[in-house]
DRENPA-3360 file (N, C-alpha, C; in nm, 2 decimals, always signed):
BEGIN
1 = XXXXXXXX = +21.17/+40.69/+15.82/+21.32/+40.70/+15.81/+21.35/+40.76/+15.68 ~ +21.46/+40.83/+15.69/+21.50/+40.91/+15.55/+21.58/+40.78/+15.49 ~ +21.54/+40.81/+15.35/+21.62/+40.68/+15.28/+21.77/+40.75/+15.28 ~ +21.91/+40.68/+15.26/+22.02/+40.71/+15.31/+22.12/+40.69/+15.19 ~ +22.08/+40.56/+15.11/+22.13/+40.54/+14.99/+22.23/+40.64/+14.93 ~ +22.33/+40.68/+14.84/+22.35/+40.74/+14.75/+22.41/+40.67/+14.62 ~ +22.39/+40.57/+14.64/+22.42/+40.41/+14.47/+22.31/+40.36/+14.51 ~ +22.22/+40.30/+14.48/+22.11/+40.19/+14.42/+22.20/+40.11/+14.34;
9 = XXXXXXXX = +22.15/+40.00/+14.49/+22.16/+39.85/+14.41/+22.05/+39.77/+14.41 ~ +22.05/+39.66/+14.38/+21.93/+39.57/+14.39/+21.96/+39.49/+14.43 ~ +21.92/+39.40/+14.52/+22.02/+39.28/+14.62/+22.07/+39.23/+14.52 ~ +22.01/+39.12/+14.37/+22.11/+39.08/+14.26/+22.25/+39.15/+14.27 ~ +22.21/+39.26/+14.28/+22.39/+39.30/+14.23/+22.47/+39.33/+14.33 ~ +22.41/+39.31/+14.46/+22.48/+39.31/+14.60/+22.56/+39.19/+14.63 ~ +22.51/+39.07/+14.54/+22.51/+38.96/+14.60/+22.63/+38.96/+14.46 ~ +22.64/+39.04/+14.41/+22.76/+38.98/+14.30/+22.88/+39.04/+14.36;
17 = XXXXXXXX = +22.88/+39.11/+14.49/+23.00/+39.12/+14.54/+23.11/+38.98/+14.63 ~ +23.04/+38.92/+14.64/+23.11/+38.82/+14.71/+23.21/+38.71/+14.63 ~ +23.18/+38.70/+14.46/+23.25/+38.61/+14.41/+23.41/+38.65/+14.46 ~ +23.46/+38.58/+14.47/+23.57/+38.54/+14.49/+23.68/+38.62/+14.58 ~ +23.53/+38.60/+14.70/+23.63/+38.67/+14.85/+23.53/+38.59/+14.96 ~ +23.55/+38.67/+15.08/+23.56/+38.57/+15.25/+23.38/+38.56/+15.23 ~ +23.36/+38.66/+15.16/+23.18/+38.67/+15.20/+23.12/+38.57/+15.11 ~ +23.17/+38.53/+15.02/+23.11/+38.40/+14.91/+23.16/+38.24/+14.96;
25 = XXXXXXXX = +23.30/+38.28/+15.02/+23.36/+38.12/+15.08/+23.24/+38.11/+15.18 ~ +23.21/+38.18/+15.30/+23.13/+38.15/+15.37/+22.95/+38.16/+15.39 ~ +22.94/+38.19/+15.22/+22.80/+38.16/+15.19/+22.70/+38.24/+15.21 ~ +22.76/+38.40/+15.28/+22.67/+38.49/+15.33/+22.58/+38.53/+15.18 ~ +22.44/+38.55/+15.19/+22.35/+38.60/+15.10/+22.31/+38.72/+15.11 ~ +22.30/+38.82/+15.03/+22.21/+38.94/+15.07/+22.07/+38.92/+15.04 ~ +22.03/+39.00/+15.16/+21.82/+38.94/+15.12/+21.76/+39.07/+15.09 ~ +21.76/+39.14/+15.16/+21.71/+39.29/+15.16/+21.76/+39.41/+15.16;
33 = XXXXXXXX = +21.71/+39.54/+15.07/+21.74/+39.63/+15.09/+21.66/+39.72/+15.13 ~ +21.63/+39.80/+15.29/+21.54/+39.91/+15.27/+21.57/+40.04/+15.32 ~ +21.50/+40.11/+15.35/+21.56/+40.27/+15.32/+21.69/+40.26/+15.44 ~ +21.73/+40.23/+15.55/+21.78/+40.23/+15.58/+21.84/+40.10/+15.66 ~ +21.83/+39.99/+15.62/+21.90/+39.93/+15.64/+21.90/+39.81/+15.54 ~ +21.99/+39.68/+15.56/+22.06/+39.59/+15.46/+22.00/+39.45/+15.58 ~ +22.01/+39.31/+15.47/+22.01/+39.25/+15.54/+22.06/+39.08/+15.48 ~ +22.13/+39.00/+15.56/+22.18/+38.87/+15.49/+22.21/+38.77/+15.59;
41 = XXXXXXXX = +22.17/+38.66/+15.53/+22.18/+38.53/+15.57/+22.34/+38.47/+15.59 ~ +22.38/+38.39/+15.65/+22.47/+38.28/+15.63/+22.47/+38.15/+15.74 ~ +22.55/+38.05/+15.68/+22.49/+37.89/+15.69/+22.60/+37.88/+15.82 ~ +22.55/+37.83/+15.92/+22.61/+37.75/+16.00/+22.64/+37.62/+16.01 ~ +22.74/+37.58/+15.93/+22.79/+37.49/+15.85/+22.98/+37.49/+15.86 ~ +23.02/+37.36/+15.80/+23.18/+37.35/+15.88/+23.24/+37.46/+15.80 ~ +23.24/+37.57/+15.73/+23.29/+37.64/+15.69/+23.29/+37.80/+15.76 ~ +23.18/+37.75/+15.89/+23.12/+37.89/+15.96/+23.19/+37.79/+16.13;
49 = XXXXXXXX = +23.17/+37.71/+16.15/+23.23/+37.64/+16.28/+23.33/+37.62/+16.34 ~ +23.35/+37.65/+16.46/+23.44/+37.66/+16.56/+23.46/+37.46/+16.60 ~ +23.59/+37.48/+16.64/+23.59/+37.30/+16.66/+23.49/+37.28/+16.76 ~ +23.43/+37.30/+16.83/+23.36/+37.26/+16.94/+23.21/+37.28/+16.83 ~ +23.20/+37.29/+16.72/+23.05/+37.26/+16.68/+22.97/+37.42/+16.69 ~ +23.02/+37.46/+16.73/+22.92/+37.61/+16.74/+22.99/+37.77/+16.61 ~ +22.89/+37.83/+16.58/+22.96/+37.89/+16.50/+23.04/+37.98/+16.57 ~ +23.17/+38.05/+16.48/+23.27/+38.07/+16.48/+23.27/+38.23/+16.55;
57 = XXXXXXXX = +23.29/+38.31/+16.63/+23.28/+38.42/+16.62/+23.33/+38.50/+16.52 ~ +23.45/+38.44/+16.48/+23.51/+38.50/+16.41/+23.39/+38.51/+16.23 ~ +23.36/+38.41/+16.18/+23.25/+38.43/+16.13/+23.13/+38.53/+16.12 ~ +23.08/+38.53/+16.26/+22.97/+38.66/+16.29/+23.05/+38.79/+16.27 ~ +23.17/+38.81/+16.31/+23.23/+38.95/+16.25/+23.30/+38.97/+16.12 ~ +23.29/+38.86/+16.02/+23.26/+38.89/+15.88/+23.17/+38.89/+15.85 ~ +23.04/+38.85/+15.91/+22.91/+38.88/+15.85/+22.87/+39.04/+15.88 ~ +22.94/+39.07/+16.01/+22.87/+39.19/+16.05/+22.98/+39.32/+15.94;
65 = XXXXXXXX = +23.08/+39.28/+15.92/+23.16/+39.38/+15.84/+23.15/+39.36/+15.70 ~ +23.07/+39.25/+15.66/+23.04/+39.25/+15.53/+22.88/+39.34/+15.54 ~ +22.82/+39.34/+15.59/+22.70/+39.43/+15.59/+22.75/+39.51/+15.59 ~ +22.80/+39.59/+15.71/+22.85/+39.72/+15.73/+22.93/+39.80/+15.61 ~ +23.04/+39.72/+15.58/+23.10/+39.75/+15.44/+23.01/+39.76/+15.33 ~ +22.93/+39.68/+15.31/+22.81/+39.67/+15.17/+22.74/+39.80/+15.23 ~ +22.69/+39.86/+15.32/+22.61/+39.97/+15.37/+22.67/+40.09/+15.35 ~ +22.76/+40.12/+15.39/+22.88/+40.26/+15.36/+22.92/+40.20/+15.23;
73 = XXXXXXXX = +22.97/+40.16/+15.17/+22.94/+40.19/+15.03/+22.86/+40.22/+14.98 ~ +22.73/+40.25/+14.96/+22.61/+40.28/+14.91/+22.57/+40.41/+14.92 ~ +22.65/+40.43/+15.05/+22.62/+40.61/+15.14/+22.70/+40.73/+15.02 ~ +22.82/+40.64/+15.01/+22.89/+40.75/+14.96/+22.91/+40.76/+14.80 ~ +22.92/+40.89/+14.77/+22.95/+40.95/+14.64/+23.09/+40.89/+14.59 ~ +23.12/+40.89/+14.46/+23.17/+40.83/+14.36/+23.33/+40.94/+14.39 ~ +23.35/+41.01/+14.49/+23.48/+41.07/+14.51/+23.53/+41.00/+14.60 ~ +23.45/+40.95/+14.73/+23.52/+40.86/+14.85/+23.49/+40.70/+14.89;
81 = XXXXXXXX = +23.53/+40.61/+14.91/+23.53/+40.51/+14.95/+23.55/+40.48/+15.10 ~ +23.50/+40.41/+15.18/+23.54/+40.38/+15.31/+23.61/+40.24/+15.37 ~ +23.68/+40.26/+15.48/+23.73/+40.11/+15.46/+23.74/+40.07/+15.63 ~ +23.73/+39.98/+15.73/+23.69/+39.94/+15.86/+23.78/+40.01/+15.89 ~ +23.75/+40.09/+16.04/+23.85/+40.13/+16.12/+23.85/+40.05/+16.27 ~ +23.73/+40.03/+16.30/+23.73/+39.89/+16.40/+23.60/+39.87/+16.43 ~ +23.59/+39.70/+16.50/+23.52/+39.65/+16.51/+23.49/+39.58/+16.62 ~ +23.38/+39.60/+16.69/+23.33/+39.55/+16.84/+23.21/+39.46/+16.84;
89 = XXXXXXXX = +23.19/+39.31/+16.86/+23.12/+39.23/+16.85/+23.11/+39.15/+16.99 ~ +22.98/+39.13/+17.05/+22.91/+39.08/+17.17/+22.84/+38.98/+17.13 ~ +22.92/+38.85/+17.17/+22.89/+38.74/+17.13/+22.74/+38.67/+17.24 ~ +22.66/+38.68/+17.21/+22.54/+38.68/+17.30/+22.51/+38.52/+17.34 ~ +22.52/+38.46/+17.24/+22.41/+38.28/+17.29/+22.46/+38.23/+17.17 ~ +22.49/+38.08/+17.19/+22.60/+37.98/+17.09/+22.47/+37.99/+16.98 ~ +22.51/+37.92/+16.85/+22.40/+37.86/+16.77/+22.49/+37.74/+16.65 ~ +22.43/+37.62/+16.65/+22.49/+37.49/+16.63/+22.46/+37.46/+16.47;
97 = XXXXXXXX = +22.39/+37.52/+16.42/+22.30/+37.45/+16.28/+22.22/+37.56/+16.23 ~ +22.17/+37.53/+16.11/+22.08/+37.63/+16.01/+22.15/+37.74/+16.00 ~ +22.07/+37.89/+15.99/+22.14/+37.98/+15.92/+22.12/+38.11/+16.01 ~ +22.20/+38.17/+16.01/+22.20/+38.31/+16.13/+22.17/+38.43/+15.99 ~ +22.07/+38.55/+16.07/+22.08/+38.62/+15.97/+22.12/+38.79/+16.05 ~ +22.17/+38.82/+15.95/+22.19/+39.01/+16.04/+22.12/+39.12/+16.01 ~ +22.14/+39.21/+16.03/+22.07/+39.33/+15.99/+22.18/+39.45/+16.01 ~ +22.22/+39.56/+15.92/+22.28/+39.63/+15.98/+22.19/+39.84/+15.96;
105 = XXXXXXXX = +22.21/+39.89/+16.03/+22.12/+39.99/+16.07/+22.28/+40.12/+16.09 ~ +22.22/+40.27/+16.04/+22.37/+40.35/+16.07/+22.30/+40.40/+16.20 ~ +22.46/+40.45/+16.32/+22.36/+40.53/+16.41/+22.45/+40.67/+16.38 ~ +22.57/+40.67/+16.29/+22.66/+40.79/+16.25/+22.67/+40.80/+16.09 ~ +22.64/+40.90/+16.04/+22.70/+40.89/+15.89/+22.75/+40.99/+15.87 ~ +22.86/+41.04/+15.92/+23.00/+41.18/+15.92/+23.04/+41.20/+15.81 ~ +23.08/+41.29/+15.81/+23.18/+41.32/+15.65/+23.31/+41.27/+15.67 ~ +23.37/+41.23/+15.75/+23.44/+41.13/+15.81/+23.43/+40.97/+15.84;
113 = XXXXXXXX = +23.37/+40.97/+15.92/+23.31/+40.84/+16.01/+23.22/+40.82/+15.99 ~ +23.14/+40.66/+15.99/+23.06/+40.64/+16.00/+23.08/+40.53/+16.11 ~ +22.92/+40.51/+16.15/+22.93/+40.39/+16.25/+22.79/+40.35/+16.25 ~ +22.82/+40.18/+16.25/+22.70/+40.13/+16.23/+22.67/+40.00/+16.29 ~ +22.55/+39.98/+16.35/+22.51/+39.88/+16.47/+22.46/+39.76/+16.36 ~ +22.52/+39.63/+16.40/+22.45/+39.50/+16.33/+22.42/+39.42/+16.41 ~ +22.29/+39.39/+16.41/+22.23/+39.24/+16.51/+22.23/+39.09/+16.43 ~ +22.27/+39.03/+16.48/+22.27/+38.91/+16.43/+22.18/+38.79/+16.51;
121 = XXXXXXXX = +22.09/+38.72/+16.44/+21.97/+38.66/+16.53/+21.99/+38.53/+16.45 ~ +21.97/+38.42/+16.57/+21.91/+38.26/+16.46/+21.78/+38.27/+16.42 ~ +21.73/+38.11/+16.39/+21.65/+38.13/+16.32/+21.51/+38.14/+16.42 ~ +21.53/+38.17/+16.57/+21.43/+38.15/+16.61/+21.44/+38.31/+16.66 ~ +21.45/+38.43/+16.55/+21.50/+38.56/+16.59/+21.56/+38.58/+16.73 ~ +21.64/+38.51/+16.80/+21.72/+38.55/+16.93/+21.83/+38.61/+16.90 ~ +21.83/+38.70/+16.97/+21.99/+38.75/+16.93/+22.07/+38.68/+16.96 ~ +22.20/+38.68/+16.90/+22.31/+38.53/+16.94/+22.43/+38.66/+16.95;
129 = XXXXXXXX = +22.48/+38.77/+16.83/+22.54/+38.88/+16.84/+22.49/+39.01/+16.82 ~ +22.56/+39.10/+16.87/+22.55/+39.24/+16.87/+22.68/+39.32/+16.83 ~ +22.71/+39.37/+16.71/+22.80/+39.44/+16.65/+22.84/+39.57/+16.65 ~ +22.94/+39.66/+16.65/+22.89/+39.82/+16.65/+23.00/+39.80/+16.55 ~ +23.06/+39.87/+16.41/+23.11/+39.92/+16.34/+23.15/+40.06/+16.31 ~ +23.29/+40.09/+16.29/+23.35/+40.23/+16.29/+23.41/+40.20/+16.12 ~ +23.32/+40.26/+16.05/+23.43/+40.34/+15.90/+23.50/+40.44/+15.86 ~ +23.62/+40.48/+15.82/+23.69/+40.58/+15.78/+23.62/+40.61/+15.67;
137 = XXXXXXXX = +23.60/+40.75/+15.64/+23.55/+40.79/+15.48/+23.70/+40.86/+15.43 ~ +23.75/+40.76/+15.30/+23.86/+40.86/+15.22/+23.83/+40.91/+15.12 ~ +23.92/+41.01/+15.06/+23.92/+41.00/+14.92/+23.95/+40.96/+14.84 ~ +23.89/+40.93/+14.73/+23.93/+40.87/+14.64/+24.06/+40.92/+14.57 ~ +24.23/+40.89/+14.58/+24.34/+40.97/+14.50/+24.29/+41.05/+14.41 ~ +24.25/+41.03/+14.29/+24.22/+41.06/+14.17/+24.14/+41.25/+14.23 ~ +24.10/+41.27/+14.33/+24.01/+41.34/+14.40/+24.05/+41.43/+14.47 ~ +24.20/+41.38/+14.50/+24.31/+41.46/+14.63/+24.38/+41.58/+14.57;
145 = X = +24.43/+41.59/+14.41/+24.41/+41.70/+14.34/+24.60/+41.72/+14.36;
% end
């Protein structure tokens, strides 16, 4: 696979995006970076739980748009930024405890749009969700001239 990058990070400094937003209250970790895809953990714990004890879906689609988001930022050059234009998540099989992890992979990288598929598996790798993500690419003002 062609590496896709255009910023190099190092997960350390991936993971320094979360202070003091939804992806740090809810504990998500970044683990991996490789040529083409990203990858992070988060706790199924009362901060990720639905009252009935199961995690929250709403949860699995900030895990999957925090990937996705951390991914298209990386694609692009220092003129445009991207930002969610929508988001479609298949909530597959409950999971009650421990930690879910995702992966997210592009299957579009436009000079517009991007779009990008995230699986989300427990810890006995089953899939539990299936994500597909749509990004707007803008410009940066400063760039619009």
């Amino acid at each position: 696979m062609v590496k896709i990058w255009k910023k190099e990070f190092e997960i350390e400094e991936i993971n320094l995006f979360k202070k003091n937003s939804i992806v740090g209250n809810v504990g998500i970790e970044f683990l991996e970076k490789g040529d083409d895809f990203i990858s992070a953990t988060m706790p199924v714990d009362k901060r990720t739980k639905q009252p009935l004890g199961i995690l929250h879906g709403g949860a699995s689609v900030v895990l999957a748009e925090t990937l996705g988001s951390a991914a298209s930022y990386m694609t692009l050059d220092d003129s445009t930024y991207s930002v969610g234009l929508e988001i479609k998540a298949n909530h597959l099989k409950s999971v009650a405890s421990g930690q879910v992890k995702g992966v997210v992979k592009p299957v579009h990288l436009g000079k517009t749009t991007q779009v990008w598929d995230i699986s989300i598996e427990n810890e006995k790798s089953e899939l539990i969700c299936l994500s597909r993500l749509t990004m707007l690419i803008l410009k940066n003002s400063a760039d619009q001239g």
